[in-house]
KEVEX-34294 format. One record per residue: residue in one letter; x, y, z of N, C-alpha, C in turn; residue number from 1. Coordinates in steps of 0.05 Angstrom, whole numbers, padded with zeros to 5 digits. Atoms other than C-alpha are relative to their C-alpha. Last residue first. Example, Ala and Ser with C-alpha at 12.3 -4.5 7.8 and 13.67 -1.06 7.14 Angstrom:
KEVEX-34294
   type     n_xx     n_yy     n_zz    ca_xx    ca_yy    ca_zz     c_xx     c_yy     c_zz   seq
      S   -00016   -00024   -00001    00273   -00021    00143   -00015    00022    00014     2
      A    00018   -00024    00000    00246   -00090    00156    00018    00024    00000     1
END
This chain:
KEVEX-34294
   type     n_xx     n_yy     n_zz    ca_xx    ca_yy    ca_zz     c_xx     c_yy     c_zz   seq
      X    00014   -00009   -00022    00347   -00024   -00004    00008    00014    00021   134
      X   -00018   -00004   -00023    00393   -00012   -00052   -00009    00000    00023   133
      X    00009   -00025   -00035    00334   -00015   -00101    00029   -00024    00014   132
      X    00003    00016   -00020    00354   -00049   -00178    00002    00014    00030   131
      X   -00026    00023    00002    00354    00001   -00233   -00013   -00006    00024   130
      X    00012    00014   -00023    00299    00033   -00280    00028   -00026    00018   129
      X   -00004    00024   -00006    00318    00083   -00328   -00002   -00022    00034   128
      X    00013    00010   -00026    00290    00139   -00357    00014   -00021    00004   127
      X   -00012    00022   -00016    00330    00189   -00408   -00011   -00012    00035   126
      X   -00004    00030    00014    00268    00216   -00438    00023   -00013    00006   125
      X   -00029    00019   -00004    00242    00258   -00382    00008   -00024   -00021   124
      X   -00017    00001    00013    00182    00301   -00410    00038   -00017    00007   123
      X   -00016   -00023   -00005    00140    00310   -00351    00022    00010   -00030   122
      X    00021   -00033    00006    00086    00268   -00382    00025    00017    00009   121
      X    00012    00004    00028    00148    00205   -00385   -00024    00028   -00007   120
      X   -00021   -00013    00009    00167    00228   -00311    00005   -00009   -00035   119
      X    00001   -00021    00003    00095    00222   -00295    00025    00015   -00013   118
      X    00016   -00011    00020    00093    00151   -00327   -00006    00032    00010   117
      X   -00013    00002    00023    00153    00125   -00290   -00013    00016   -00021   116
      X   -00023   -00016    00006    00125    00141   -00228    00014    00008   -00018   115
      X    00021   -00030   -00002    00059    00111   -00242    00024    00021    00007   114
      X    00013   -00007    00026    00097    00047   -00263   -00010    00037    00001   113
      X   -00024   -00008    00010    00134    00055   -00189   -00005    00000   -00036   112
      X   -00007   -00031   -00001    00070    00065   -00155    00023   -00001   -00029   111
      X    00011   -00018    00008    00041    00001   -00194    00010    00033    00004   110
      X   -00009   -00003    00023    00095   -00040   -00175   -00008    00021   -00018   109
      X    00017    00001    00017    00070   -00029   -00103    00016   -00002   -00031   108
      X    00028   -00019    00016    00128   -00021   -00061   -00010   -00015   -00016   107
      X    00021    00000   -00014    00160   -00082   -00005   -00021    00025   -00018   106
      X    00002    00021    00015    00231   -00084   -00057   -00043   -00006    00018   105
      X    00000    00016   -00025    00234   -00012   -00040   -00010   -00028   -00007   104
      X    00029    00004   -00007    00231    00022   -00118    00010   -00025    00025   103
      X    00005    00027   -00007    00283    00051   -00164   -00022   -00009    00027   102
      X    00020    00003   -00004    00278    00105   -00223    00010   -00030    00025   101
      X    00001    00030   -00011    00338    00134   -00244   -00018   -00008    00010   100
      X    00007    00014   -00019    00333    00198   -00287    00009   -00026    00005    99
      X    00005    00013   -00013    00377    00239   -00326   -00003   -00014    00021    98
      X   -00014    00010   -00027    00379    00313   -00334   -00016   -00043   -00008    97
      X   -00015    00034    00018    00362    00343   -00401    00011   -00016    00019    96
      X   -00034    00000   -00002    00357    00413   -00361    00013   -00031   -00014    95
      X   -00012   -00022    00004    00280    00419   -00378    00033   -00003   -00009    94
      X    00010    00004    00030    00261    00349   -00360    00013    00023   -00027    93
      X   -00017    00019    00009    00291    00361   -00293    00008    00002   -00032    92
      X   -00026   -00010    00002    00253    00416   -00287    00022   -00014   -00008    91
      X   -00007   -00016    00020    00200    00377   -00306    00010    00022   -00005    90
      X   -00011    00015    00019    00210    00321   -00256    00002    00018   -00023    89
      X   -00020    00012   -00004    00208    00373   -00199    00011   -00020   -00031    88
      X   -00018   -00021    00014    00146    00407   -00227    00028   -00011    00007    87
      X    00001   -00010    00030    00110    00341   -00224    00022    00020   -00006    86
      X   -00016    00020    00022    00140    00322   -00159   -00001   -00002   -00033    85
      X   -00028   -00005    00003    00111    00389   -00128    00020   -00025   -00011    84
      X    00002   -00019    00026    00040    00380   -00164    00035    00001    00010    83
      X   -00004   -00026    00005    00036    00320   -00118    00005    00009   -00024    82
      X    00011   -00027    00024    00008    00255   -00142    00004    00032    00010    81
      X    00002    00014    00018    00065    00205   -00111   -00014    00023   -00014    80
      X    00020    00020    00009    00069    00247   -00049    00004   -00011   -00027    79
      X    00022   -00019    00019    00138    00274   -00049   -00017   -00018    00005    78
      X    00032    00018   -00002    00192    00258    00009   -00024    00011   -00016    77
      X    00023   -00014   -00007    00263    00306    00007   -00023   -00033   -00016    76
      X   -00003    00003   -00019    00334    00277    00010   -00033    00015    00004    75
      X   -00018   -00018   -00010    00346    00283   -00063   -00002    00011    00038    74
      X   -00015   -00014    00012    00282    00249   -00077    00024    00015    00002    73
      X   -00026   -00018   -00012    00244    00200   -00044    00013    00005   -00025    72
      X   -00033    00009    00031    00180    00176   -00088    00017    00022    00033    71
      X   -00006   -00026    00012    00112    00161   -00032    00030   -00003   -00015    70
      X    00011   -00002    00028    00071    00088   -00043    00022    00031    00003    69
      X    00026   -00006   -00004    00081    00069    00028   -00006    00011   -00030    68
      X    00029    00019   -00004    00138    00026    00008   -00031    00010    00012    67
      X   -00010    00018   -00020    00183    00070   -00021   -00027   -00008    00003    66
      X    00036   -00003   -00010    00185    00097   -00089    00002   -00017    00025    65
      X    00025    00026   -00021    00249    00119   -00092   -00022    00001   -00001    64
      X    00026    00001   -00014    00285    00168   -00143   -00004   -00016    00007    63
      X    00015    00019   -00012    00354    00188   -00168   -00023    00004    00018    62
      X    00033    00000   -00026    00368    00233   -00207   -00005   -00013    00000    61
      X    00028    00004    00003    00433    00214   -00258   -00013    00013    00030    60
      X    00017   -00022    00005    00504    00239   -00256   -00032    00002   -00007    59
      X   -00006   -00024   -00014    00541    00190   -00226   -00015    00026    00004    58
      X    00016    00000   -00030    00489    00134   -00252    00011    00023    00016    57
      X   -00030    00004   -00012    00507    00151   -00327   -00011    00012    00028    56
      X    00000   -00029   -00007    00443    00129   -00369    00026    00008    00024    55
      X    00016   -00024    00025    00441    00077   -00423    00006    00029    00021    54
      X    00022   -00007   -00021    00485    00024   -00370   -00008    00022   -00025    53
      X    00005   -00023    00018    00529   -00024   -00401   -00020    00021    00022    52
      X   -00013   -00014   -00024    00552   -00079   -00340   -00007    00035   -00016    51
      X   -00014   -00020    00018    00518   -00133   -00369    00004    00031    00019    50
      X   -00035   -00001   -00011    00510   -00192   -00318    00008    00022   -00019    49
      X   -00013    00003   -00030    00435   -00206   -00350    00034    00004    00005    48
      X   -00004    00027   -00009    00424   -00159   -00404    00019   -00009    00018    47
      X   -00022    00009    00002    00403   -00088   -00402    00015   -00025    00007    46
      X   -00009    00016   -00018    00339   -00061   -00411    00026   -00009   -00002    45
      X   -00024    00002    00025    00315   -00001   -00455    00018   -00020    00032    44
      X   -00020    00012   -00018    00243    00010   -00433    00024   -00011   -00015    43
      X   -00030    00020    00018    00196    00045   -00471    00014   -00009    00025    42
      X   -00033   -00019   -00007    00132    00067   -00435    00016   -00015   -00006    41
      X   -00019    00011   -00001    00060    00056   -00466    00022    00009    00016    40
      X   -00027   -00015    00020   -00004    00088   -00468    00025   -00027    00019    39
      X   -00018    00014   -00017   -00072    00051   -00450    00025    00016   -00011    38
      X   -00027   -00003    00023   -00126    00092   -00479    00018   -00008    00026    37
      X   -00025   -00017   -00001   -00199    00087   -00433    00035   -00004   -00015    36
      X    00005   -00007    00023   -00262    00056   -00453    00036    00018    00007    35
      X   -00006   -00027   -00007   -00276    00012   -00401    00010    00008   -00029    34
      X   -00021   -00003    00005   -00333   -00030   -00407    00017    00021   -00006    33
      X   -00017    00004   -00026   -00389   -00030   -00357    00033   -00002   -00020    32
      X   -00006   -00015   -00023   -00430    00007   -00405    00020   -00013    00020    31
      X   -00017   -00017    00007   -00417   -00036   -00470   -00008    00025    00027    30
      X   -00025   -00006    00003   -00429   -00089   -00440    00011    00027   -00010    29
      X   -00019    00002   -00023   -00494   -00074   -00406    00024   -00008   -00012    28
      X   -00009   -00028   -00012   -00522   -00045   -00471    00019   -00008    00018    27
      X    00002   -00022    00010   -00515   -00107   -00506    00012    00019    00007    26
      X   -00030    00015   -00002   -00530   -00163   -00463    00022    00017   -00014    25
      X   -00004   -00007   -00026   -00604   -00121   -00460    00025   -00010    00003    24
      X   -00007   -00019    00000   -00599   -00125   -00538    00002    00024    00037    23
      X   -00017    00003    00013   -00594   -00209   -00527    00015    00043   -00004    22
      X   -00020    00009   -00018   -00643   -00206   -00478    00028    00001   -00023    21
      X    00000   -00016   -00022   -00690   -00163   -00525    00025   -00014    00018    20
      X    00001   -00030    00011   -00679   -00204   -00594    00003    00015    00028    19
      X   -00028    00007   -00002   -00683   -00272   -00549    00012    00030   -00010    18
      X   -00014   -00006   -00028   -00761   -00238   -00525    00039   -00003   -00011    17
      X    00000   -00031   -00014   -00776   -00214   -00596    00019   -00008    00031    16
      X   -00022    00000   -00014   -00755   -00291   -00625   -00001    00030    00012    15
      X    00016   -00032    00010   -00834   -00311   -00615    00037    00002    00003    14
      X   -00017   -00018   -00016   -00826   -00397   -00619    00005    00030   -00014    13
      X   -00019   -00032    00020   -00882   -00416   -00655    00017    00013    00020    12
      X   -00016   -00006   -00026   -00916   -00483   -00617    00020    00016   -00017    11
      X   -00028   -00016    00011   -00978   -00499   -00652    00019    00011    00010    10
      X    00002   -00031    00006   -01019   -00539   -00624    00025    00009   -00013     9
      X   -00028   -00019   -00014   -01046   -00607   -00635    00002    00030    00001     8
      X   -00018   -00004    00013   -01121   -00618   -00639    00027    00006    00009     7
      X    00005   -00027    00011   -01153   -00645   -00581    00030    00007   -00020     6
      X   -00024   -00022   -00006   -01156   -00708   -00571    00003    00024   -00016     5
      X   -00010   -00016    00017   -01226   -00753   -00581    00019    00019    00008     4
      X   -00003   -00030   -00006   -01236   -00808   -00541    00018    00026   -00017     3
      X   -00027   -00023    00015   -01265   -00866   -00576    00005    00031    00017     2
      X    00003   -00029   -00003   -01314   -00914   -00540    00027    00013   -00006     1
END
């Protein structure tokens, strides 16, 4: 006795669904990615044990970022995004004054980048970054 098997089948892979997962992989990157412009800030460093300095510390503004994230200034305390450290740096900016930039060895790196980068919008082009006196 012979048992008869049923024809083979045909097995057609459909690529609509990989097509869809593939344009569902798609959208979600390009929504969760960020889209925002990175800008730069020069830095003009000065090698180890060198004693040169770009900006003349007697006569520079000096700033702190201290360790809660706010900048000391001339004996006065700015939030980080106040409007009065903005206009502060662009007075500065104004009178061609240079800056000093230094930072509580316990701050955020970040404030002290974000310091650097308002007094870069303010217009400050002599910036320089020296080692905290803690």
């Amino acid at each position: 006795m012979m048992v008869e098997l049923p024809p083979p089948r045909s097995s057609r892979i459909s690529m609509t669904p990989l097509i869809d997962v593939v344009f569902i992989l798609l959208l979600f990157f390009m929504l969760t990615s960020s889209l925002s412009a990175f800008s730069q800030i020069e830095l003009t460093s000065a090698g180890a044990g060198s004693t040169t300095s770009v900006v003349d510390a007697d006569q520079a503004s000096r700033f702190r970022v201290q360790a809660n994230g706010q900048v000391e200034y001339d004996g006065q305390v700015y939030d980080l995004l106040s409007e009065a450290l903005s206009k502060t740096l662009a007075l500065l900016a104004q009178q061609d004054a240079a800056v000093i930039v230094s930072a509580h060895p316990e701050a955020s790196v970040q404030d002290l980048i974000d310091l650097m980068d308002r007094a870069y919008r303010a217009g400050v082009v002599q910036l320089s970054v020296a080692e905290s006196s803690q």
